[in-house]
C-alpha positions, -999 to +999 in steps of 0.1 A: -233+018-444-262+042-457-281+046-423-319+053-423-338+078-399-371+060-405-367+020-405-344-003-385-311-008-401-300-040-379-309-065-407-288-046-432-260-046-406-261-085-403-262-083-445-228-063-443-209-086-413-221-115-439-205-098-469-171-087-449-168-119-437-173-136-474-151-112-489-125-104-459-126-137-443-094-127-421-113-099-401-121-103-367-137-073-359-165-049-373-173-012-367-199+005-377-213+044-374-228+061-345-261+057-342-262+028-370-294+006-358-320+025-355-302+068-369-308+097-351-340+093-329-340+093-293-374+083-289-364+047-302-341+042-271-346+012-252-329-002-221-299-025-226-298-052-226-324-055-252-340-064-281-316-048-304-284-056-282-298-094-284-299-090-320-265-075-327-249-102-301-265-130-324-252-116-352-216-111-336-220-154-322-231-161-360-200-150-375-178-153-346-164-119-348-158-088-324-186-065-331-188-029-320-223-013-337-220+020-336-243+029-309-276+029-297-299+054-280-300+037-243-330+040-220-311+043-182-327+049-150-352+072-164-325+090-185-316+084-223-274+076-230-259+076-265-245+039-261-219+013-279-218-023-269-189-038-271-196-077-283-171-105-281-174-132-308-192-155-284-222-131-288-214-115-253-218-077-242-184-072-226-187-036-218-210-006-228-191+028-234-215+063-233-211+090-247-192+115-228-203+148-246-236+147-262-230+174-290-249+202-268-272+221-274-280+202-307-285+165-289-307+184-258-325+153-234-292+129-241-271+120-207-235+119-206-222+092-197-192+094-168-167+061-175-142+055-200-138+021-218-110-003-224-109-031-234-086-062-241-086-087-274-065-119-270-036-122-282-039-087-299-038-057-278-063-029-258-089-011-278-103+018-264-139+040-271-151+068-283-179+083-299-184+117-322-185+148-302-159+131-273-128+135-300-131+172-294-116+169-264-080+157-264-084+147-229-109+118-241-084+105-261-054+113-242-070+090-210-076+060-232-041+059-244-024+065-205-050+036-202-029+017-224-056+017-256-034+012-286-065+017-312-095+037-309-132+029-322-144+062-328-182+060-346-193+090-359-228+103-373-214+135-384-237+152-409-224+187-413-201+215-423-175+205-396-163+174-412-132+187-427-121+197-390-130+164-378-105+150-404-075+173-390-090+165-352-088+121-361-053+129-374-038+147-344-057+124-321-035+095-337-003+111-336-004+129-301-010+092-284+003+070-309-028+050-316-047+041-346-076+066-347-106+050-365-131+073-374-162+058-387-188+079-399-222+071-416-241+079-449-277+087-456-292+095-425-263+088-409-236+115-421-217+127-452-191+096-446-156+107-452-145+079-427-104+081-419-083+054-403-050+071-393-017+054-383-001+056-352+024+078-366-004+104-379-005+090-418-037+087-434-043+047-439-076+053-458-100+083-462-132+071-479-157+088-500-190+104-494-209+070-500-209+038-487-180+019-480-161-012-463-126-005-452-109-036-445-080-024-419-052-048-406-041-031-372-003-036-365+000-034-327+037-041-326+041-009-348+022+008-321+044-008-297+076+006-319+065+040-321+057+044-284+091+031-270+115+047-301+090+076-311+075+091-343+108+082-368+131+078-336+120+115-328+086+127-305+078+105-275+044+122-264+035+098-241+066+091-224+072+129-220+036+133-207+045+105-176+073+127-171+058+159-171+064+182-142+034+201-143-002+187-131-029+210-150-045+225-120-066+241-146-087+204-141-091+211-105-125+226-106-123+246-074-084+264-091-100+294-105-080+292-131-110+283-154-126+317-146-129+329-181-148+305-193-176+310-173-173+345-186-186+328-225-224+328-210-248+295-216-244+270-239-278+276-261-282+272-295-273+308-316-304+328-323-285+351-350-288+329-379-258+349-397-240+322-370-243+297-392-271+267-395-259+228-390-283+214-417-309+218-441-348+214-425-350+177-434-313+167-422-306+141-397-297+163-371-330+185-377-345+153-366-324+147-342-328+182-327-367+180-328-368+141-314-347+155-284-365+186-282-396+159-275-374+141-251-370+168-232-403+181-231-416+146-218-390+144-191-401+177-178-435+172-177-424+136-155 
């Protein structure tokens, strides 16, 4: 879905669920991008539940489907969370998943969140959370699936250079844990698109365009269920061999020292050298994203 910066996008997102559900009347479950209700402003956050949670769990009762929204900027205890409902097809917030690595420095004045999210649809299998900037981190991933997830949501508002990695990054995610990766990113204000869904074996299922687009995907969890106990074409077992392993990465222990070097790389501030690349044009979404948390920021410190 095109996603705009400037005006609410929740009516057009009860427009699409209508049309899926008119043209796709077998799906039971719609994602949509990061960020999808309201785009890339912080200063539209509001606490949860809300107005816009109420509005996206009518829509879920109205068509009796599993809706995950993307995510919303959530207003928490004083502190602002990137945030994705998860809504049952009763109209019900089941769980709420933030964001565990706001895309620092870029998304300054956002609060990572600290809990991973699983989740369980009858008589269909365990769906697991992510969003964006959190798929850079295998770990993310890798504890959902020793979870047991067996698909992950993964909304996206990605609107810059970087896409093409994040392509190669969905695909590995889905192979190394044998889960289908769905990576949903927006359009317009939202992203440049290029949404994947990848296979538990690692093949591309669908790669959209640069506009809008519904991809209707039918999720196989006995294949999942294959490929974890016989392995990628009877071969690689990755999570088997990683319940065996031996070793236990003391490199996560934060007192081990063996993370020394990396607190040799200095802060993490945006470059001043502009040779180092820029991550949009003036007027992009995450220009406004960088000035609305820049604003953020600036009003928290003077609290």
């Amino acid at each position: 879905m095109s996603v705009s910066a400037f005006e609410e996008n929740i009516t057009r997102m009860g427009h699409y669920v209508a049309h899926v559900k008119h043209r796709f009347p077998w799906v039971d479950m719609v994602l949509f991008s990061e960020l999808a209700a309201y785009g890339p402003s912080p200063l539209k956050a509001e606490a949860m539940p809300g107005e816009a949670e109420q509005r996206l769990c009518q829509i879920a009762a109205q068509h009796g489907i599993w809706l995950i929204p993307g995510s919303l900027f959530e207003l928490r205890d004083g502190h602002v969370f990137n945030t994705s409902p998860v809504i049952n097809p009763q109209g019900e917030v089941i769980a709420r998943f933030s964001k565990l690595f706001p895309f620092l420095p870029y998304e300054k004045g956002i609060t990572a969140g600290d809990q991973f999210v699983v989740f369980d649809v009858p008589d269909a299998g365990r769906i697991g959370i992510s969003i964006c900037y959190d798929m850079w981190f295998p770990e993310t991933t890798r504890t959902l699936a020793a979870m047991g997830a067996e698909v992950i949501l993964h909304p996206t508002m990605t609107d810059t250079i970087d896409r093409e990695v994040e392509l190669a990054i969905a695909r590995a995610s889905a192979v190394t844990n044998q889960v289908y990766f769905l990576d949903i990113n927006g359009v317009g204000d939202g992203g440049v698109g290029r949404s994947i869904v990848v296979d538990p074996a690692g093949y591309v299922l669908h790669q959209a365009g640069n506009g809008p687009e519904i991809i209707p995907v039918e999720i196989d969890f006995d294949k999942v269920r294959r490929e974890r106990e016989r392995g990628l074409r009877g071969l690689g077992q990755p999570l088997k061999s990683f319940r065996d392993r031996r070793c236990d990465f003391p490199l996560y222990q934060r007192d081990s020292g063996l993370d020394a070097y990396l607190y040799q790389l200095g802060p993490l501030t945006k470059p001043e050298d502009h040779h180092q690349g820029e991550l949009s044009g003036p007027g992009g979404p995450m220009a406004e994203i960088k000035a609305d948390s820049e604003a953020l920021a600036a009003s928290q410190d003077q609290e």
